[in-house]
DSSP file (Angstrom, degrees, kcal/mol; ACC not computed):
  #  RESIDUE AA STRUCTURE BP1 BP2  ACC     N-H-->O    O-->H-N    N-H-->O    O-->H-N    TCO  KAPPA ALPHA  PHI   PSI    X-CA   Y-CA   Z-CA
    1    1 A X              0   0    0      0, 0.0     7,-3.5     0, 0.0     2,-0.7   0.000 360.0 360.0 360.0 142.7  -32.1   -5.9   22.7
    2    2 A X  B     +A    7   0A   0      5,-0.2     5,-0.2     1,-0.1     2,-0.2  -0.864 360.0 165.4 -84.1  93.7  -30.8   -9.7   21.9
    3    3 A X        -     0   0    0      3,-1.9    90,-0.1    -2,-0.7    86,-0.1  -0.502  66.4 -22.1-121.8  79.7  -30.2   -9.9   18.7
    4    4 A X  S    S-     0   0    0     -2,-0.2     3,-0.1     1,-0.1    -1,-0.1   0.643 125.0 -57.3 111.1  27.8  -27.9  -13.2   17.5
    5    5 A X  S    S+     0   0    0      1,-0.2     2,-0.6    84,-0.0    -1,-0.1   0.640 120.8 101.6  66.9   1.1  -26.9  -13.4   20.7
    6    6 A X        -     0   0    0     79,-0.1    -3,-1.9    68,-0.0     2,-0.4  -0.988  69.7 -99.9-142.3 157.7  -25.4   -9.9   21.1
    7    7 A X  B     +A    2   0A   0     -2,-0.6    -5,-0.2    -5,-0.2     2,-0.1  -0.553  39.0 174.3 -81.3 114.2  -26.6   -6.7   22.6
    8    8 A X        -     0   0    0     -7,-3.5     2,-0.2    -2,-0.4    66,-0.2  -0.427  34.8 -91.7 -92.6 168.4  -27.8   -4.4   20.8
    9    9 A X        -     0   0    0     64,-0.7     3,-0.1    -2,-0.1     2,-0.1  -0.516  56.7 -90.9 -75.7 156.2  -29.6   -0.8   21.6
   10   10 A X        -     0   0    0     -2,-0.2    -1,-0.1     1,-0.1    61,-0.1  -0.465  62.0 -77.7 -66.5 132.6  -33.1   -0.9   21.9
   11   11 A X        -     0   0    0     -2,-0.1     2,-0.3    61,-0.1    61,-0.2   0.060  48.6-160.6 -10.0 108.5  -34.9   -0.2   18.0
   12   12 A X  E     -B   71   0B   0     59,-2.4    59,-1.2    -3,-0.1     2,-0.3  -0.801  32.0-106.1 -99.1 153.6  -34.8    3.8   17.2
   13   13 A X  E  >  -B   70   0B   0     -2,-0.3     4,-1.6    57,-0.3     3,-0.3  -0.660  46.0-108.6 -80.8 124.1  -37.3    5.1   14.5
   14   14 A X  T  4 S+     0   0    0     55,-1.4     2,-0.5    -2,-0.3    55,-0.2  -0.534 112.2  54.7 -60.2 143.9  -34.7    5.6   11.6
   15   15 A X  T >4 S+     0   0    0      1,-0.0     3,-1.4    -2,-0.0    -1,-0.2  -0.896 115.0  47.3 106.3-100.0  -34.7    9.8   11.4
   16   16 A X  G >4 S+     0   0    0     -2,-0.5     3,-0.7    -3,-0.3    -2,-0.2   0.867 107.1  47.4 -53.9 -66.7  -33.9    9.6   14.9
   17   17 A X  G >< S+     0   0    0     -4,-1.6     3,-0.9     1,-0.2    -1,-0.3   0.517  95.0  82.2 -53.5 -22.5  -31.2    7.1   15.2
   18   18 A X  G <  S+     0   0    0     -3,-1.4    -1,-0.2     1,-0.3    -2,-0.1   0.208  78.8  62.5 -72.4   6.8  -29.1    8.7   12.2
   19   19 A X  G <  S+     0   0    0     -3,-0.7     2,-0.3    -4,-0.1    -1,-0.3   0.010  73.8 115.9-145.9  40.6  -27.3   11.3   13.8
   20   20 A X    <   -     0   0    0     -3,-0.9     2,-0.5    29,-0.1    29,-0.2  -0.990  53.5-150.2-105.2 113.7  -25.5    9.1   16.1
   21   21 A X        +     0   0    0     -2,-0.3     2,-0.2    26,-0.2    -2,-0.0  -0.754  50.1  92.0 -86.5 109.8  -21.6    9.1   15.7
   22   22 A X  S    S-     0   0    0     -2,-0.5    25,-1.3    54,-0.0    24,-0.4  -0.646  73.3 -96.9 159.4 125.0  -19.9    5.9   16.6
   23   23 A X        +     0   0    0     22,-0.3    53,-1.2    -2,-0.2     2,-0.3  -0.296  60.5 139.1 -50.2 142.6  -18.7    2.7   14.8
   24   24 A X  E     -DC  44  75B   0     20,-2.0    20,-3.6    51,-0.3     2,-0.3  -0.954  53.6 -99.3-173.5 165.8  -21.1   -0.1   15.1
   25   25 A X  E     -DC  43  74B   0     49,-3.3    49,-3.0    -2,-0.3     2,-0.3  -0.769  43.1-162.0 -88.0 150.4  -22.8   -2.9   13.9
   26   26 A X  E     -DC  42  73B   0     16,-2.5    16,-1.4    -2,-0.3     2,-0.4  -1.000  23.1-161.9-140.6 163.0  -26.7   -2.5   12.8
   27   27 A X  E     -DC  41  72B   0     45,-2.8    45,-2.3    -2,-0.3     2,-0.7  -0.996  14.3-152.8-122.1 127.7  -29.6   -4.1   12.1
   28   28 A X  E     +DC  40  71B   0     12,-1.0    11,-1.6    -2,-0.4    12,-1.4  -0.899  34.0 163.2 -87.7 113.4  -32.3   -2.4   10.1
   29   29 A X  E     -DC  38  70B   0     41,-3.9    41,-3.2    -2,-0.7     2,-0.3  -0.721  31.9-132.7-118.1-170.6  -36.0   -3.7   10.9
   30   30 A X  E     -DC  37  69B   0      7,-1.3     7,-2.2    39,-0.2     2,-0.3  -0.837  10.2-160.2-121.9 177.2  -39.6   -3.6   10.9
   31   31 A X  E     -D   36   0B   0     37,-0.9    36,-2.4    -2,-0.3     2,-0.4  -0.996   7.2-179.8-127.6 124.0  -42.5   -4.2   13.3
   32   32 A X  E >   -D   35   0B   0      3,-1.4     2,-4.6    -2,-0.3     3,-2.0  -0.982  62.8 -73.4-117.3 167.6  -46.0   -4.9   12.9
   33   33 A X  T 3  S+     0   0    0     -2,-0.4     3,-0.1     1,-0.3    -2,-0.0   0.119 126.8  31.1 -27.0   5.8  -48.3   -5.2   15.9
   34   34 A X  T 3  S+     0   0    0     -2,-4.6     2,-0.3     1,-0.4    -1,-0.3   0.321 119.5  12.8-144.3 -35.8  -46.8   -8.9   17.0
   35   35 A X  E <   -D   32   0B   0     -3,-2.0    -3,-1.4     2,-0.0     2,-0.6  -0.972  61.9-120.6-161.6 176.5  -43.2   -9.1   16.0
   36   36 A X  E     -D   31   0B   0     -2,-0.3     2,-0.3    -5,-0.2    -5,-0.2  -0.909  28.0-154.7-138.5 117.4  -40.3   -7.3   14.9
   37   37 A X  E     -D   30   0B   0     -7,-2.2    -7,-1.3    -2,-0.6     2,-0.6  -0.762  18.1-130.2-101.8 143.8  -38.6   -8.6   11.0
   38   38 A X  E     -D   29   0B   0     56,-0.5    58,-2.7    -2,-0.3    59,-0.3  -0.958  24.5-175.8-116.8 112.2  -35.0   -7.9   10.4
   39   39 A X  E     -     0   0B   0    -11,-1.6    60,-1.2    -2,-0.6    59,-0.9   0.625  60.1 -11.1 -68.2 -39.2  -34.4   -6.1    6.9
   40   40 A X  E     -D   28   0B   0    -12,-1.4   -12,-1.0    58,-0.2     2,-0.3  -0.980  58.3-139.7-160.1 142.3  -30.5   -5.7    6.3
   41   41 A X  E     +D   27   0B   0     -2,-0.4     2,-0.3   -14,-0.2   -14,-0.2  -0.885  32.6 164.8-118.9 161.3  -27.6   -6.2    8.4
   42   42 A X  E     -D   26   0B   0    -16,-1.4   -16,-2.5    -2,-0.3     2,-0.3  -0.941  30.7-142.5 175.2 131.0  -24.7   -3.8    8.3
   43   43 A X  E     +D   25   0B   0     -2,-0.3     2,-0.3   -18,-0.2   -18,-0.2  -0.864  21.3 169.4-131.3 171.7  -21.8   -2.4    9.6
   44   44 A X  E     -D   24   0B   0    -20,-3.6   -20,-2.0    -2,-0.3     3,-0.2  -0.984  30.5-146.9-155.2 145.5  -20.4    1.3    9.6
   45   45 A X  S    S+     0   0    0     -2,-0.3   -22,-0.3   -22,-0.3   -20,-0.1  -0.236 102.0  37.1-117.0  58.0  -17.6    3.5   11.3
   46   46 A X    >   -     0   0    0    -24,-0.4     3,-1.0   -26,-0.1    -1,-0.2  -0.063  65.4-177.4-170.8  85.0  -19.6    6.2   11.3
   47   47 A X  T 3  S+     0   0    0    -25,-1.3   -26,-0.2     1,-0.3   -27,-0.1   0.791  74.0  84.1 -59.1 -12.2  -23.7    5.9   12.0
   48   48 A X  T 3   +     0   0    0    -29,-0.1     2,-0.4     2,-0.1    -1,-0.3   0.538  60.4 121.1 -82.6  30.0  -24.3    9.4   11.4
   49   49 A X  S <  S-     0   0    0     -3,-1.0     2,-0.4   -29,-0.2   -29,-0.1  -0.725  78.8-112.1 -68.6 143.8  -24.5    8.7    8.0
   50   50 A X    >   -     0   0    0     -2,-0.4     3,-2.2     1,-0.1    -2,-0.1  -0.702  30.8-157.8-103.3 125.7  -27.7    9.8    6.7
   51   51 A X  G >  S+     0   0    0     -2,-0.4     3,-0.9     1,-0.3    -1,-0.1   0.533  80.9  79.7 -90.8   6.2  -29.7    6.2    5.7
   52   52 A X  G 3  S+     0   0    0      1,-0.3    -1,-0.3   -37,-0.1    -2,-0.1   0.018  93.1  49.7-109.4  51.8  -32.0    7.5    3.4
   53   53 A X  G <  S+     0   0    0     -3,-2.2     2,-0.5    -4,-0.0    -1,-0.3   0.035  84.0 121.3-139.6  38.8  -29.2    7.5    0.9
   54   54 A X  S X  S-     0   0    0     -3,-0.9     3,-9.9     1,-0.1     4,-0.3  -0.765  77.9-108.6 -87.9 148.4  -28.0    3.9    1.4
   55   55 A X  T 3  S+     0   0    0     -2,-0.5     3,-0.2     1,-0.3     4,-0.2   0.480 111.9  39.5 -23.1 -34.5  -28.0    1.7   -1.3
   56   56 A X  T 3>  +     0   0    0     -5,-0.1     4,-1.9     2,-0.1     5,-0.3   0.345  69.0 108.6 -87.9 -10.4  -30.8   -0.3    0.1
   57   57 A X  H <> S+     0   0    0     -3,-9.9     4,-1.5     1,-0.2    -2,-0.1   0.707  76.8  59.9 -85.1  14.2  -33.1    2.0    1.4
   58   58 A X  H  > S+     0   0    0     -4,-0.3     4,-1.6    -3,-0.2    -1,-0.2   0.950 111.1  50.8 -42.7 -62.6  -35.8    1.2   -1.8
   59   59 A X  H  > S+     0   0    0      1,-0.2     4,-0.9     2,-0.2    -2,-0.2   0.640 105.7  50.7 -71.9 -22.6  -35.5   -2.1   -0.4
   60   60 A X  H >X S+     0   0    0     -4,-1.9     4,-2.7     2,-0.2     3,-1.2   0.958 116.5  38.1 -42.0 -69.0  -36.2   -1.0    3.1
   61   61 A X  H 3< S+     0   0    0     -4,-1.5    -2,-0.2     1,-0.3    -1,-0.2   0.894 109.0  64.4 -69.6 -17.7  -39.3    0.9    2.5
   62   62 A X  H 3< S+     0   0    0     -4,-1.6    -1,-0.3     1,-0.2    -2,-0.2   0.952 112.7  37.7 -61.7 -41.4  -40.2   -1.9   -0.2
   63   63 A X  H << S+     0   0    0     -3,-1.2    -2,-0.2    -4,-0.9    -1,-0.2   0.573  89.0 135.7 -84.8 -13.4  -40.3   -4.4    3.1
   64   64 A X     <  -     0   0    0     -4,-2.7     2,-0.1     1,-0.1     5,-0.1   0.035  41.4-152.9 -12.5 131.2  -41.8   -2.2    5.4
   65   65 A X  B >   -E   68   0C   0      3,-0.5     3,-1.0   -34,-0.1   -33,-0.2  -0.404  42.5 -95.7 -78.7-172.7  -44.9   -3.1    8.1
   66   66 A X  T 3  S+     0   0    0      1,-0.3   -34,-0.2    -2,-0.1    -2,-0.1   0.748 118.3  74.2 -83.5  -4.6  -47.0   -0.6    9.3
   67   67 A X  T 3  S-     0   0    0    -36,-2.4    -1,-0.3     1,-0.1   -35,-0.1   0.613 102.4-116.7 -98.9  30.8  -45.2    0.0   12.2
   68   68 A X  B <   -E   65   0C   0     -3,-1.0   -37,-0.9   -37,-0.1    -3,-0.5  -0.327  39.0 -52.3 107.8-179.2  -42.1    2.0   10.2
   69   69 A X  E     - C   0  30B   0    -55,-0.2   -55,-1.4   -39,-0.2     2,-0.4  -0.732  58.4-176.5 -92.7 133.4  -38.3    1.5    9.6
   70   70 A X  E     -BC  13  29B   0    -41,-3.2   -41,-3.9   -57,-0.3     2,-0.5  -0.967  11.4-156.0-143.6 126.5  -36.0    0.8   13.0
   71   71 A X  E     -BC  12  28B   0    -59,-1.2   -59,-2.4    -2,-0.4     2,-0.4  -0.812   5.2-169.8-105.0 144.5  -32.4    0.4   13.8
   72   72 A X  E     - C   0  27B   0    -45,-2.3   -45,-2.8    -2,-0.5     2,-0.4  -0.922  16.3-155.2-112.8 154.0  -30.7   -1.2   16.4
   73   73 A X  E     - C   0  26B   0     -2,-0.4   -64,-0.7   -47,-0.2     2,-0.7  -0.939  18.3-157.2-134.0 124.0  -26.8   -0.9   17.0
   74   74 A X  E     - C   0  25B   0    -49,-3.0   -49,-3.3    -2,-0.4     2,-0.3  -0.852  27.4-140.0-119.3 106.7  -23.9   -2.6   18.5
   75   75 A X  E     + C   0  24B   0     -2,-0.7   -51,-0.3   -51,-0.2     2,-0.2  -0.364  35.5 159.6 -64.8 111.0  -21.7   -0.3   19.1
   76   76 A X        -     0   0    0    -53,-1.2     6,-0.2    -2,-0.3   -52,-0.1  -0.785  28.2-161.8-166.5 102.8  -17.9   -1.8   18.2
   77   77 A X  S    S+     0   0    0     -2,-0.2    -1,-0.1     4,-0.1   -53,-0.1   0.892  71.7  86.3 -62.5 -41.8  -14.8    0.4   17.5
   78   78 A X        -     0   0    0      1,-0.2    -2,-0.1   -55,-0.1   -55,-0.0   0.153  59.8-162.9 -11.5 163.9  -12.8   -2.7   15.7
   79   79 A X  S  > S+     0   0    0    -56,-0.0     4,-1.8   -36,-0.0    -1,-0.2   0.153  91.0  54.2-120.1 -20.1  -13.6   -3.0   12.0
   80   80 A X  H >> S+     0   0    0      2,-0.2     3,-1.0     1,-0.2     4,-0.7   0.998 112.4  46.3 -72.2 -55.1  -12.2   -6.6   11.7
   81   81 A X  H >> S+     0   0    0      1,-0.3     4,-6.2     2,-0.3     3,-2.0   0.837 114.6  56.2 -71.1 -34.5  -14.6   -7.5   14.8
   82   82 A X  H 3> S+     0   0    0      1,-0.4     4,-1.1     2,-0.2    -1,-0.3   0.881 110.1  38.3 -35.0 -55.5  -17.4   -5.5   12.7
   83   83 A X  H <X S+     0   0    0     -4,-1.8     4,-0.8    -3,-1.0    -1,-0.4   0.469 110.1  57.8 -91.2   5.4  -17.3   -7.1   10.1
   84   84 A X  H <X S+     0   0    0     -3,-2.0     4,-1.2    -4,-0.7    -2,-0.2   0.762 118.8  39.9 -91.7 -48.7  -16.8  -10.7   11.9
   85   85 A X  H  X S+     0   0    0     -4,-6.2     4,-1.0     2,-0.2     5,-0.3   0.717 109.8  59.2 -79.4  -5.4  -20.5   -9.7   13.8
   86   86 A X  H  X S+     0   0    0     -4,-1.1     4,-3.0    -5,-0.5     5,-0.2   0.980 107.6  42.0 -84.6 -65.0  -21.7   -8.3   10.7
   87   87 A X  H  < S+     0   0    0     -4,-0.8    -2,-0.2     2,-0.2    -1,-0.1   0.509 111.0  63.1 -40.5 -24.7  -21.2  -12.0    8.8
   88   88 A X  H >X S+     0   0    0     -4,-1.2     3,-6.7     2,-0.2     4,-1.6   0.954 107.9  38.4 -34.6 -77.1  -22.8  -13.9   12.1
   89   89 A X  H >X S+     0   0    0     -4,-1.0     4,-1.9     1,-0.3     3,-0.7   0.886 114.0  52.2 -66.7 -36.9  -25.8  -12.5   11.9
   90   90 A X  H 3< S+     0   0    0     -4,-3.0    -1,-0.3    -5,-0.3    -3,-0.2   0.790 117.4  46.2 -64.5  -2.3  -26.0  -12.5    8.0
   91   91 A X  H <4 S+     0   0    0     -3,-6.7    -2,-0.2    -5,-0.2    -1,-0.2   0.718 128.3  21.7 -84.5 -34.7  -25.2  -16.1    8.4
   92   92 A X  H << S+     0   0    0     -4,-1.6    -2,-0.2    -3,-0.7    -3,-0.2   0.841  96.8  93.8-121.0 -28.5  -27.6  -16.9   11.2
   93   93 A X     <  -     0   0    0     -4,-1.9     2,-0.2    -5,-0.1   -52,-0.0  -0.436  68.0-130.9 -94.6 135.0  -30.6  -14.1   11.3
   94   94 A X  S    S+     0   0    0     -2,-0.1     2,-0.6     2,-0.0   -56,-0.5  -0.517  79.0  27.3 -99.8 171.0  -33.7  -15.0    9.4
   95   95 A X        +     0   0    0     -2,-0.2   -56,-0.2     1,-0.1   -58,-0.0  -0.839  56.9 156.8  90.0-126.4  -35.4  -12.7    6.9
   96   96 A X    >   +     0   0    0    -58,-2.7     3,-1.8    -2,-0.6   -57,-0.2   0.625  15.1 156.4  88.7  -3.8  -32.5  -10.4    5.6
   97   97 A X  T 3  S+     0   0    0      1,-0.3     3,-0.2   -59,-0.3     4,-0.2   0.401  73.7  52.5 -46.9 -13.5  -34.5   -9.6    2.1
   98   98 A X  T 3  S+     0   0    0    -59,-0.9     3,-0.3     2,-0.2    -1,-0.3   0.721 106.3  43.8 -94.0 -65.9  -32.7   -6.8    1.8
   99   99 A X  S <  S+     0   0    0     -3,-1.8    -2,-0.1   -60,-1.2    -1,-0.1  -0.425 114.6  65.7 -92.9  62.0  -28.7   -8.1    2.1
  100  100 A X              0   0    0     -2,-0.2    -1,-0.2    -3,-0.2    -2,-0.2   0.279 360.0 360.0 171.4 -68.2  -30.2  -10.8   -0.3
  101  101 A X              0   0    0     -3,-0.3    -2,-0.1    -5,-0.2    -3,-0.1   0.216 360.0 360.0 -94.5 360.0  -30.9   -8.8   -3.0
C-alpha cells in the first residue's frame, strides 16, 4: 500500500498485526465503506508491542469508522531513517487527529 509515497504492507486488523517483530514505521487507520482515514503515525523497533496499551489508543478507538482499527508497516531497521519517515508523513499525511492531540 502507497502511503506518502512509501510502501507499506497492506492494512492488518490491529490484534492481528501486533505480534509482528521487526522495526518499522506505522500508520494506524480507519476505514468506512469508501475510504481509508489515517489516525497516528508512528515508529517502533519492536511491533510486537501490544497497541492496546499505547498512549493513544483512547484516541484511536475515539476516531474509529465502522470498519475497525488497521495498521500498515514499513518495515526499516535504521532508527535515524525511522524517525526521518516518521516526520514526512506527519508533515505531509492529512487527518493525523491522534499525533495532534
Amino acid at each position: 500500500m502507497n502511503i506518502g509515497g512509501y510502501n507499506f504492507a497492506d492494512p492488518q486488523k490491529i490484534g492481528v498485526a501486533d505480534n509482528i517483530e521487526r522495526a518499522a514505521v506505522y500508520v494506524v487507520m480507519t476505514h468506512n465503506s469508501v475510504s481509508w482515514f489515517y489516525l497516528y503515525v508512528g515508529q517502533t523497533k519492536d511491533l510486537a508491542e501490544r497497541f492496546e496499551n499505547h498512549e493513544k489508543w483512547n484516541c484511536w478507538l475515539k476516531y474509529q469508522k465502522s470498519g475497525g482499527l488497521y495498521i500498515s508497516y514499513l518495515r526499516e531497521p535504521d532508527e535515524d531513517k525511522r524517525f526521518r519517515i516518521e516526520t514526512d508523513l506527519r508533515d505531509r499525511l492529512p487527518g493525523l487527529q491522534c499525533n495532534k492531540q
